[in-house]
Each structure stands twice: as structure tokens, then as C-alpha cells.
C-alpha positions in Angstrom: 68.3 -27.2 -81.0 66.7 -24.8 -83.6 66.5 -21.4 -82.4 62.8 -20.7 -84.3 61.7 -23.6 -81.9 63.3 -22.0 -78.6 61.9 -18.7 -80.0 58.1 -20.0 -80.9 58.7 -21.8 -77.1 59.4 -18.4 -75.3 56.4 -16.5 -77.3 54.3 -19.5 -75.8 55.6 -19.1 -72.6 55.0 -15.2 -72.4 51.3 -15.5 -74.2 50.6 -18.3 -71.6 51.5 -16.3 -68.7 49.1 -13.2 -69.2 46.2 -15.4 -70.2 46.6 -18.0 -67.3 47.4 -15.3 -64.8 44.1 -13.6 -66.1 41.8 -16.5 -65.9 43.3 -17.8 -62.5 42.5 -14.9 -60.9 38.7 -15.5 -61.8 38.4 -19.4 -61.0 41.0 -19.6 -58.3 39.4 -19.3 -55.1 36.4 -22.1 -56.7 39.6 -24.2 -57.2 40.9 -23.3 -53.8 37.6 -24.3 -52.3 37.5 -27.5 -54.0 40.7 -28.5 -52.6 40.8 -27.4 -49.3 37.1 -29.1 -48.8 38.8 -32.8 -50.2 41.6 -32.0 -48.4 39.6 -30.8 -45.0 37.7 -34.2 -44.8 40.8 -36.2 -45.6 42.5 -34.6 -42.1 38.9 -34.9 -40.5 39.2 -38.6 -41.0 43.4 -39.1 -39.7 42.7 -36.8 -36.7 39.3 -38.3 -35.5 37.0 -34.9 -35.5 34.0 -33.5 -37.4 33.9 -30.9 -39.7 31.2 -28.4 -38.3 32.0 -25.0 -40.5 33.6 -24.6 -44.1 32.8 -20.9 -45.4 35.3 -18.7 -47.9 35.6 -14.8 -47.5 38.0 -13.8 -50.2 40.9 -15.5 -50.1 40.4 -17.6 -47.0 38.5 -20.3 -46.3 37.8 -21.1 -42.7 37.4 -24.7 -41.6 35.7 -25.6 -38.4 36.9 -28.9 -36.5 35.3 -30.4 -33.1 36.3 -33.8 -31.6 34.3 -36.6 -31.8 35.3 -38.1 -28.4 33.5 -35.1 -26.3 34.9 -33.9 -23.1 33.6 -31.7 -20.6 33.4 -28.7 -23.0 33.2 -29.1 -26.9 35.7 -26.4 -28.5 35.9 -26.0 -32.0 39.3 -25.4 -33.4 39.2 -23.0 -36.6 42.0 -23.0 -39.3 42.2 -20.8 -41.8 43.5 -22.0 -45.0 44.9 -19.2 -47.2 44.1 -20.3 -51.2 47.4 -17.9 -52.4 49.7 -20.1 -50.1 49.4 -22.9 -52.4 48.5 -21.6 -55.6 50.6 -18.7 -56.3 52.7 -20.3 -58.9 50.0 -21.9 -60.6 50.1 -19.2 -63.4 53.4 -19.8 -63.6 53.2 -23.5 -63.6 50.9 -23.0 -66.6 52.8 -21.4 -68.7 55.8 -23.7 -68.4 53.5 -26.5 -69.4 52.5 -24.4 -72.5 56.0 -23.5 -73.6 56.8 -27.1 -73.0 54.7 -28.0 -76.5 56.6 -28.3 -79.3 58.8 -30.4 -77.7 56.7 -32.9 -76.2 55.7 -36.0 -78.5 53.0 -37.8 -75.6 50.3 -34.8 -74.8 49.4 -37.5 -72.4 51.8 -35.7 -70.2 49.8 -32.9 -69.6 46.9 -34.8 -67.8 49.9 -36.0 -65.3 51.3 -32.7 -64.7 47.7 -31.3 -63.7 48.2 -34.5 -61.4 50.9 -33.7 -59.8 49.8 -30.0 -59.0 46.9 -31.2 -57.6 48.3 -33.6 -55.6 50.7 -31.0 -54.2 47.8 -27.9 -53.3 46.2 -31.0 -51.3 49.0 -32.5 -50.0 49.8 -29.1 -48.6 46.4 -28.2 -46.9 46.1 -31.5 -45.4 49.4 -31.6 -43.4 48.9 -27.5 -42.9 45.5 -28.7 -41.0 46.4 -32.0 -39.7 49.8 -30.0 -38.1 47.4 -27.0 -36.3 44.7 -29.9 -35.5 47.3 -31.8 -33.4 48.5 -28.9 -31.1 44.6 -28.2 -30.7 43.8 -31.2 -29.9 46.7 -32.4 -27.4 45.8 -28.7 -25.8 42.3 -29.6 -25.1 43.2 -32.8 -23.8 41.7 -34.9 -26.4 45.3 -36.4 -27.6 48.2 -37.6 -25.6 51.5 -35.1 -26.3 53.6 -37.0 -28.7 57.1 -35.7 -29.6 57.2 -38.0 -32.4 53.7 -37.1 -33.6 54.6 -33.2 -33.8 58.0 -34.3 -35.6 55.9 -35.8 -38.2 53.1 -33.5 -38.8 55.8 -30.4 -38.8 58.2 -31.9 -41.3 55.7 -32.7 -43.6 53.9 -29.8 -44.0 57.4 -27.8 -44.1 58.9 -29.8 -46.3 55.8 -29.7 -48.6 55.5 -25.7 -48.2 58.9 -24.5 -48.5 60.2 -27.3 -51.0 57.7 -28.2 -53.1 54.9 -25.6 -53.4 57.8 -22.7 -53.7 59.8 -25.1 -56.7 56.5 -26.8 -58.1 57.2 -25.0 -61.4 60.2 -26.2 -61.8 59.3 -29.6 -60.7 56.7 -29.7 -63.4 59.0 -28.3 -66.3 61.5 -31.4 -64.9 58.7 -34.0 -64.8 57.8 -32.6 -68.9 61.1 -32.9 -69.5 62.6 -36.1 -68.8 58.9 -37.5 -69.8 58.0 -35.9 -73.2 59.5 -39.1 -75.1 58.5 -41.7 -72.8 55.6 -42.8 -75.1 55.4 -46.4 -76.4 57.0 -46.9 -79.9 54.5 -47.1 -82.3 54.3 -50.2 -83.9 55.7 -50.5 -86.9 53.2 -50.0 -90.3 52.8 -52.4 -91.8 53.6 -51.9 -95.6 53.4 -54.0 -98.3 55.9 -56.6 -97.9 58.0 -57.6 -101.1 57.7 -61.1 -102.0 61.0 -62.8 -102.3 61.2 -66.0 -104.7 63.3 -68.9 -103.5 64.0 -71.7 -105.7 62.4 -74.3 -104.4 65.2 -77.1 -103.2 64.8 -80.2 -105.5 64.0 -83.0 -103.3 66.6 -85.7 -103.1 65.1 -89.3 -104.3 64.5 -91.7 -101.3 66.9 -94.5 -100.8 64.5 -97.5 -101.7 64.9 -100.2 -99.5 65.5 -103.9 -100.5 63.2 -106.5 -99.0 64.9 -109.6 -97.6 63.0 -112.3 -99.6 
């Protein structure tokens, strides 16, 4: 590999980091808001409750659930959904994508990778609220105590905090990687195509045929 490329790559990557880190800081918590309101009525919907309160204070956006199948006493259940717990890499992430340049030939790519982030900051507030939602919920009596439920909910959100958030830089750098050539070969041009002569075959006399008088 030519080391002006792997140089011009990590000058990307450096220049990429300060500017990304600098404007995430300012749209960040709109971003986190965004996310975490999709996310929020996505785990209203599985878990069968209404979403009464949504308000950010800094960093934190609070999320108000009640039940729709009302009891004796209507308690909301609050979760706080810290925006830095899912997008502290994103700067990071960034800047990966932008050193990632001159060796990518589909800038297609790039539209996926946001994708895939995405995907991931939802993914983990959903299962972070569908996870606190079900111990509410089965302590207030308005879901039957399932071991298998509790399995479910915990693994996913662990596995999608501690595995994916914490590598999703890396993830993203792979997913560039091994997809920067994946584009469809261009069809070849067409050019102007040389004429070849071919001597045409003489044509061999026909056999006449005798008539039987």
C-alpha cells in the first residue's frame, strides 16, 4: 500500500476527529432526543403502556410509562435514558468513516454505515427501556414474572451495550472495509468496435436434380 495514502488517511482521521467531536457536542442531545423518542414508542408498543412524559435536562431524557390495563392505582414508571451511553463513540465513529475515503470506490457505503449507527443507538435504548419496563411492570402486578422474559430483555440489552455500542467503531471501520469494492462492475464502454472483413464463403452450386420423364 502507498505510504502517501496511509499518510493523507491518518491526517483525515485526525482532522475528522476535532471537527466531528466539535459539532457533536452541539447537535448531540437533538440527535439523542430523536432517538430515544422513536425508540420510546417502539418499547411503548411491545410492552403494552402509554407514553405520558418525554422531557430532556442536559444529557438525560426522562421517559414516562403507565399501563394501559389500569389497576387499582396507576403508577408511572420513569426511565432515564442517558444520550452519552450510546453515543460516546460517535466522534470516533466519524472520523473512521472519514479516513476510510481514499480507499473506498462505492461512497454508497457511507449512507449504510450511518445506518448501522443508527440502528445500534436505537436498538440500545429500546431494549435499555423494554429491560426496566418489565421489572416495573411484573412489580406492579400488571405482568406475570417470567424467567424466560427477564433472560431475554437482559441479554439483549447487555449484549447490545457492552458489545456493540463499546466496539461500534470498529464495527463500522470492518463493515467499510470488507464493503468498499462491493460495487457492481461497470459495464463495459462501449468503444468503437473494429470491423473485421471475412471473405464471404463462395456458395457451392446446388446439385440439380433429374426429373424422371
Amino acid at each position: 500500500m502507498n505510504r502517501s495514502v496511509i499518510l493523507k488517511s491518518a491526517l483525515i482521521f485526525i482532522a475528522a476527529y476535532l471537527v466531528s467531536l466539535g459539532l457533536w457536542l452541539g447537535i448531540k442531545n437533538y440527535y439523542g432526543m430523536a432517538v430515544t423518542t422513536v425508540a420510546s414508542y417502539a418499547a411503548a408498543i411491545v410492552k403494552n403502556v402509554k407514553i405520558v412524559e418525554m422531557k430532556r435536562e442536559k444529557d438525560i431524557v426522562t421517559v414516562g410509562f403507565i399501563p394501559k390495563k389500569y389497576g387499582v392505582t396507576i403508577l408511572q414508571t420513569s426511565i432515564n435514558v442517558p444520550i452519552s451511553n450510546y453515543t460516546f463513540n460517535a466522534p470516533l465513529t466519524f472520523a473512521i468513516m472519514a479516513a476510510f475515503y481514499p480507499f473506498l470506490k462505492r461512497r454508497r457505503v457511507y449512507a449504510e454505515a450511518l445506518l448501522i449507527m443508527v440502528v445500534v443507538h436505537f436498538l440500545f435504548v429500546f431494549s435499555y427501556e423494554a429491560h426496566g419496563l418489565t421489572s416495573e411492570l411484573e412489580k406492579q402486578g400488571y405482568e406475570k414474572s417470567s424467567e424466560a422474559v427477564h433472560v431475554f430483555w437482559e441479554f439483549l440489552w447487555g449484549f447490545i451495550n457492552n458489545m456493540v455500542v463499546r466496539f461500534e467503531p470498529f464495527l463500522i471501520g470492518a463493515y467499510l472495509y470488507f464493503f468498499r469494492d462491493s460495487a457492481r462492475k461497470p459495464a463495459a464502454a462501449d468503444g468503437p468496435k473494429e470491423k473485421t472483413h471475412t471473405e464471404a464463403q463462395p456458395k457451392r452450386a446446388k446439385k440439380g436434380r433429374w426429373k424422371k420423364k
